[in-house]
C-alpha positions in Angstrom: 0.0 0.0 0.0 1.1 3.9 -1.0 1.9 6.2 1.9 -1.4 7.5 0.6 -3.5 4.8 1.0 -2.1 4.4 4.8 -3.1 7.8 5.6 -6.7 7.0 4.6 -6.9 3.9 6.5 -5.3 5.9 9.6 -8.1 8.7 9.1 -10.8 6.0 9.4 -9.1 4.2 12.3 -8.7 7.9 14.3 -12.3 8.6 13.8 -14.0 5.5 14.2 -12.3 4.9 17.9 -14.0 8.7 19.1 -17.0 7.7 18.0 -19.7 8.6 20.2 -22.1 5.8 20.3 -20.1 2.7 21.4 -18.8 5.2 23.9 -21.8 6.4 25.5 -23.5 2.7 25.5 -20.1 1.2 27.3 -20.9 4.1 29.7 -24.2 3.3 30.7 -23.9 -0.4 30.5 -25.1 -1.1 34.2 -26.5 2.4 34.9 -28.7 2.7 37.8 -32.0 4.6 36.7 -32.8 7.2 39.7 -35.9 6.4 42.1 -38.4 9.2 40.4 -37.5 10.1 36.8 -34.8 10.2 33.9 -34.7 13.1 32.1 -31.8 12.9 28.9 -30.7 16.5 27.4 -28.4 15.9 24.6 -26.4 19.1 23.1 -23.6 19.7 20.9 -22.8 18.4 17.5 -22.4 14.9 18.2 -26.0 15.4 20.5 -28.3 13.4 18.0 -25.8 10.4 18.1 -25.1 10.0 21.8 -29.1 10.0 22.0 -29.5 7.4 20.1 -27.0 5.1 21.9 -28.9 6.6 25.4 -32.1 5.4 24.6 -30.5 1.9 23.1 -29.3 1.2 26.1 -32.0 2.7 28.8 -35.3 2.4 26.6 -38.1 2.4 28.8 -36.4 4.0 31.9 -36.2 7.7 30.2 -39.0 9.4 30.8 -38.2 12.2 28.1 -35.7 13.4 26.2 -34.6 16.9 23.9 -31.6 16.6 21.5 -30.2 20.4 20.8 -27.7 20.5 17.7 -26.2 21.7 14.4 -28.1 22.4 11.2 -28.4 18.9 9.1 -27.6 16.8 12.4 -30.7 15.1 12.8 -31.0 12.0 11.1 -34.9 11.2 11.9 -37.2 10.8 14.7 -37.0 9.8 17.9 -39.6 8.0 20.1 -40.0 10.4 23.6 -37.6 13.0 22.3 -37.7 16.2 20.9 -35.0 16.9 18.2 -33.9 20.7 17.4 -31.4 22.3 15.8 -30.0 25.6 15.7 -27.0 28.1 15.0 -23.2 27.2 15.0 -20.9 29.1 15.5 -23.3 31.6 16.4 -26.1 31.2 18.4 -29.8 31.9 16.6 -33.3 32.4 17.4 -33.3 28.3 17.3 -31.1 27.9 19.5 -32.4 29.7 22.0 -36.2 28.5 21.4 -34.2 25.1 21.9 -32.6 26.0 25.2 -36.1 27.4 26.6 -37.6 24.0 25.5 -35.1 22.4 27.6 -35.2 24.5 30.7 -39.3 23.7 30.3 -38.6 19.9 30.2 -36.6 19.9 33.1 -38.7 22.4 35.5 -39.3 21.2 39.1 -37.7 18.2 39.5 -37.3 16.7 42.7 -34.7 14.5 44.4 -35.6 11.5 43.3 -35.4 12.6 39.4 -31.9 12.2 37.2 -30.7 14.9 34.3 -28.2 12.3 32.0 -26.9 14.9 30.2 -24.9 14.4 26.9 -22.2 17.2 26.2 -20.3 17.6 23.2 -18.7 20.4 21.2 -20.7 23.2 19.6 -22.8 23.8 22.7 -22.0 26.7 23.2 -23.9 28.2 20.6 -26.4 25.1 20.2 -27.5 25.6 24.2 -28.1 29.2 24.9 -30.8 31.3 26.9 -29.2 34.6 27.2 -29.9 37.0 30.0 -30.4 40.1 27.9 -32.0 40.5 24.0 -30.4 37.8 21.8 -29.4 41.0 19.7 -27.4 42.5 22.0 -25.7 39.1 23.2 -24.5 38.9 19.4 -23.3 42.7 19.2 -21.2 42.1 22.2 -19.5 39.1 20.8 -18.8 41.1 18.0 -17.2 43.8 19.6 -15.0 41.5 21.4 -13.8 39.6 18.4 -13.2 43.1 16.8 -11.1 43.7 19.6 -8.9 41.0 19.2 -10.3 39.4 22.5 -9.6 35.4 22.3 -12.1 32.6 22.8 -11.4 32.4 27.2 -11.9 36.0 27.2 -15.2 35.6 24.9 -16.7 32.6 27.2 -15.8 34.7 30.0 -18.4 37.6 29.3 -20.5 35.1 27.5 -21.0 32.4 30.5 -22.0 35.4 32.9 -24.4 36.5 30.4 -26.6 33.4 30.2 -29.2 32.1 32.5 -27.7 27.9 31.3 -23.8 28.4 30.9 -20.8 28.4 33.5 -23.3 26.0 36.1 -26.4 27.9 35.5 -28.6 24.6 33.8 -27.2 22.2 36.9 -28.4 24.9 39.3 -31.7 25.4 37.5 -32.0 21.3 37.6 -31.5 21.1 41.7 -32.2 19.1 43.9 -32.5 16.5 40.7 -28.6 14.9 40.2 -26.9 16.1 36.8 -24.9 13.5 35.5 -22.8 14.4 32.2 -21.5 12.2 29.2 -19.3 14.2 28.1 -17.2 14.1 24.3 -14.3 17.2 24.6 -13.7 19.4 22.0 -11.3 21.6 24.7 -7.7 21.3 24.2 -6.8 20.4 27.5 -10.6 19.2 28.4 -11.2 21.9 31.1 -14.8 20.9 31.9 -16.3 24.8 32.8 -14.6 25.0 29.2 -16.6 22.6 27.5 -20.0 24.1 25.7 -19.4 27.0 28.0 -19.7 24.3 31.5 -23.3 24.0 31.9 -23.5 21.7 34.3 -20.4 22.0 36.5 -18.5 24.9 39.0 -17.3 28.2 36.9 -14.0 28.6 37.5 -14.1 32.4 36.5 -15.6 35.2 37.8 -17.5 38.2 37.9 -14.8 40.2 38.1 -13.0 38.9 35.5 -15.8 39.3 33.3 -16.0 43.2 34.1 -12.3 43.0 33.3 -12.5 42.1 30.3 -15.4 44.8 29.2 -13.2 47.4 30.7 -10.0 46.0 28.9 -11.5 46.2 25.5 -13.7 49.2 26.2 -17.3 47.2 25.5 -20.4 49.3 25.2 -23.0 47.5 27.2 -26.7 48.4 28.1 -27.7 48.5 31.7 -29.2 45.5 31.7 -26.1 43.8 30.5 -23.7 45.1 33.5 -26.5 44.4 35.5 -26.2 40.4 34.5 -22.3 40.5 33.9 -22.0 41.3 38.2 -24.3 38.5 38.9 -22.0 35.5 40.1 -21.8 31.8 38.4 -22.2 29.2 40.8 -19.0 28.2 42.6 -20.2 25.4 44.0 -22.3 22.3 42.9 -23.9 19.4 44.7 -26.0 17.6 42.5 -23.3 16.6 39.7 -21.1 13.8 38.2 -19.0 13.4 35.4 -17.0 11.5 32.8 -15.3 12.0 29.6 -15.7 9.4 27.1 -13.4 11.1 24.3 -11.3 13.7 23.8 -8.3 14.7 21.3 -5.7 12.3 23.3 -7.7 9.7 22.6 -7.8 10.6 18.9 -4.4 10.6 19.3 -3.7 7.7 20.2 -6.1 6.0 18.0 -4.0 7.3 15.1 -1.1 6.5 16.4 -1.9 3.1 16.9 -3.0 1.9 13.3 0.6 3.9 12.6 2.5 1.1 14.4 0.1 -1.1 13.0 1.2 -0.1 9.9 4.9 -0.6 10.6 5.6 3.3 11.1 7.7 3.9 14.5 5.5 6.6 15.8 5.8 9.9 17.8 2.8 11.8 19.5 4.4 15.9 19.2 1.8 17.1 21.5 -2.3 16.6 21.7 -2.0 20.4 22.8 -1.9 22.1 19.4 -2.8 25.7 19.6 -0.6 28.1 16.7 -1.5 29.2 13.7 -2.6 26.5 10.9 0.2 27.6 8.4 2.8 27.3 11.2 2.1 24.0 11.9 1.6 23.0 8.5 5.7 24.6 8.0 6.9 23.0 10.9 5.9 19.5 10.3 7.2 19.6 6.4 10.7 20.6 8.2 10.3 17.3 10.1 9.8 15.6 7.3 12.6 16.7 5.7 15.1 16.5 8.8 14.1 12.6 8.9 13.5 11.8 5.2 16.7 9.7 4.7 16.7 7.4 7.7 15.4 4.9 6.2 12.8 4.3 8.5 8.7 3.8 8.4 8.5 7.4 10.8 4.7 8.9 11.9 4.6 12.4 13.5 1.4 13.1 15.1 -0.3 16.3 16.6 -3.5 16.9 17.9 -5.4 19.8 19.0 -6.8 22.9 17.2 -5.1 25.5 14.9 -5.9 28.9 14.3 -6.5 30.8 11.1 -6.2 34.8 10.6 -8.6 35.6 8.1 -6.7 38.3 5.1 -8.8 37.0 2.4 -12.4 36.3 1.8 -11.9 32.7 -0.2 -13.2 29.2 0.6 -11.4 26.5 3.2 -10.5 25.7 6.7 -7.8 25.7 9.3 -6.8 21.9 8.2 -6.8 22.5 4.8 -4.4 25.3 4.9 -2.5 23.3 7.8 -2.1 20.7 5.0 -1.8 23.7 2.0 0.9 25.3 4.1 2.8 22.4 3.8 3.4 21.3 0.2 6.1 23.0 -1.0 8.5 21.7 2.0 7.6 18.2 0.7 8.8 18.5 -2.8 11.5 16.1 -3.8 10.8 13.7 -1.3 9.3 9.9 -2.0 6.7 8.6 -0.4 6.2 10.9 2.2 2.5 12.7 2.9 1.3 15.1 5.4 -2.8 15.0 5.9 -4.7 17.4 8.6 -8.6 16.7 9.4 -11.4 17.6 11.7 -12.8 14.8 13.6 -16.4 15.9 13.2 -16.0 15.4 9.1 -16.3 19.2 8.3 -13.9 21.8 8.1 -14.6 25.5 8.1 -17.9 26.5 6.0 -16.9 23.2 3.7 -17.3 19.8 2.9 -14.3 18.8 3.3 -12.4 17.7 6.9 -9.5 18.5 6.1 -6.6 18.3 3.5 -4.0 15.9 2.3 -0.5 17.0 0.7 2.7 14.8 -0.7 5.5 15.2 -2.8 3.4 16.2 -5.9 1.0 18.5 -4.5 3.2 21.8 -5.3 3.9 20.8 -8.2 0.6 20.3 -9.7 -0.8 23.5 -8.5 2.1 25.1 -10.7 1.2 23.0 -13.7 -2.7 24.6 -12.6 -1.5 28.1 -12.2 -2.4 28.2 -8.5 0.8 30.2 -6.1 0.3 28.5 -2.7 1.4 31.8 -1.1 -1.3 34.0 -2.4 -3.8 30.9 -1.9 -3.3 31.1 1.6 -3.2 34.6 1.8 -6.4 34.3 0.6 -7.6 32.1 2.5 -8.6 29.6 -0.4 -7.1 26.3 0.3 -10.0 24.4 -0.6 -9.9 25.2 -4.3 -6.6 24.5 -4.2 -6.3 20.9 -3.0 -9.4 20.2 -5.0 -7.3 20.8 -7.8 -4.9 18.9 -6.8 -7.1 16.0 -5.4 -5.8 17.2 -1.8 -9.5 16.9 -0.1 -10.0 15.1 2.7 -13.8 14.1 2.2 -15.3 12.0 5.1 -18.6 13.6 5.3 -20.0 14.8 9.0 -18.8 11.6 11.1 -20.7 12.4 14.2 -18.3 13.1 16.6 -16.1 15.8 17.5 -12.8 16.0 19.4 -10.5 17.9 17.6 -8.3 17.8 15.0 -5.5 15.4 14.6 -2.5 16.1 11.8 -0.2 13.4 10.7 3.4 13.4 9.0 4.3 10.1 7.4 7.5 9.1 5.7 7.4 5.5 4.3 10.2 3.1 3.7 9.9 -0.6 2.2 11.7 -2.7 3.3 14.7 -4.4 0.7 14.4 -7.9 0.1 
């Protein structure tokens, strides 16, 4: 098999391990249903999925269900659930008529009653009830991404904003017990990071929050300060946890069809956090620092890059990851470097990602397509599809990150 055709079978293998349902049903196998009732609320993009395998395994013993997620996510109807889907990356009028209906599912509970709550990335914008007009929740995320404030400082202001973020649902859900399922898309997997921490203690504050506004010089209504001074809850009584994936684990499931594969294999870090064409560089210099040991070799990282828009073309943070890339390959054999989302879509595109070798750079010559003003504009995807580069798994129901992959490949002589 090509160094090619090993990278697609180690997409596959990656993906198929963070899958959510097997997860969530090993996780309930032997769940004790609660003495009153079980309430399931799934949210995120991999929500509809992790539903599914819920009510495979508990039938009967949930009372009622709501599953909250993306556009195009919902595969067809559910017995005792309500399905709904709404804005990402920004929240909509959907997704807040969504968040309403599940704060109206799971009003007055008592002790007795159970919340098995099924958490995966996207909530944040899937699962909002905002404290103030949705308009003005939207204008102020706006001015802080004008102001170059990044994503902690954004869920900062935005978790003391809204009546279900940073604690607020599991609050609303006492004295019933919260117990989350939870699928990371958080480098690092801080939980009051995940879909903005819905259901566990914030770890920021007020203050910070006020900070932040001040910092960046934020217009705000009265009613806004009002809600940014009112406190998250600090402390919890009625939760539980556990993660059931995360990027480490897609990670490792790479890098174990690697060795499978015969390729001596490195994890770099499942902590990725620079810019996409930085890493893309980077890990062509690798390649050609080890290209003539004459070894099988597989790089991995996992985690999530960063693109600064300049242009206004088509593509995502792994395709110009992978873009970035292809000219460091050129000249050497049987070497590939492939980039992908683990949810199957990256940036507003089909694609999840992108997939570069030796011949990449020199077909998008032959095309008339310069890789520097391609990224510059921010057009990888019509790049690589000209250059069969894609990555095309189609959305895989999960989402824990992105994993990229340097492979050199060496046959062995007879």
């Amino acid at each position: 098999m090509s160094v090619l055709g090993d990278a697609q079978e180690i997409i596959k293998a990656a993906i198929r391990q963070v899958l959510p349902g097997e997860s969530v049903k090993r996780e309930l196998q032997g769940y004790k249903p609660p003495a009153g009732r079980l309430y399931v609320v799934s949210v995120g993009k991999a929500a509809y999925t992790m539903a599914v395998a819920a009510k495979e395994v508990l039938g009967d013993q949930i009372h009622s269900g709501i599953v909250i997620t993306k556009y195009g996510h919902i595969k067809g109807e559910m017995e005792g659930f309500s399905c709904f889907e709404g804005g990402h990356p920004t929240p909509d009028e959907n997704s807040f008529l969504a968040a309403e209906k599940a704060l109206e599912l799971t009003k007055n509970l008592t002790r007795e009653d159970e919340v098995l709550f099924l958490l995966s990335g996207g909530a944040s914008a899937l699962f909002e009830k905002p404290m103030i007009p949705g308009e003005e929740l939207l204008d102020i995320t706006k001015q802080l991404l004008a102001c170059g404030a990044d994503i902690t400082e954004i869920n900062i202001v935005r978790k003391h904003l809204s009546c279900v973020k940073g604690g607020r649902f599991a609050r609303w859900c006492m004295p019933a017990h919260v117990h989350s399922v939870i699928l990371s898309d958080v480098v690092g997997g801080r939980l009051d990071s995940i879909g903005s921490g819905p259901a566990c203690v914030d770890l920021s504050t007020s203050g910070q929050a006020m900070e932040i506004v001040k910092k960046y010089g934020i217009r705000l209504s009265a009613e806004a300060e009002n809600a940014l001074r009112q406190e998250t809850p600090k402390r919890l009584e009625n939760t539980s946890y556990c993660m059931i994936g995360d990027v480490e684990l897609l990670c490792e499931a790479a890098a174990g069809k690697c060795r499978e594969l015969g390729y001596e294999t490195q994890i770099l870090t499942d902590s990725l956090s620079c810019e996409a064409k930085e890493a893309g560089s980077f890990l062509s210099a690798i390649a050609r620092t080890h290209d003539k040991t004459g070894k099988s070799l597989a790089f991995i990282a996992g985690g999530e890059t960063v693109v600064h828009l300049s242009g206004t073309g088509k593509g995502g943070r792994n395709q110009e990851l992978a873009l970035s890339a292809a000219e460091g390959l050129v000249g050497l054999h049987e070497v590939c470097i492939f980039s992908v989302g683990s949810d199957g879509t990256d940036g507003p595109t089909d694609a999840a990602g992108g997939i570069v070798d030796a011949h990449t750079a020199c077909r998008l010559k032959a095309a008339g397509i310069d890789i520097y003003q391609t990224l510059r504009d921010n057009n990888a995807y019509y790049a690589l599809q000209a250059a069969d580069g894609l990555v095309v798994t189609g959305p895989t129901g999960t989402n824990v990150n992105d994993v990229a992959v340097l492979l050199i490949k060496r046959r062995e002589r007879a």
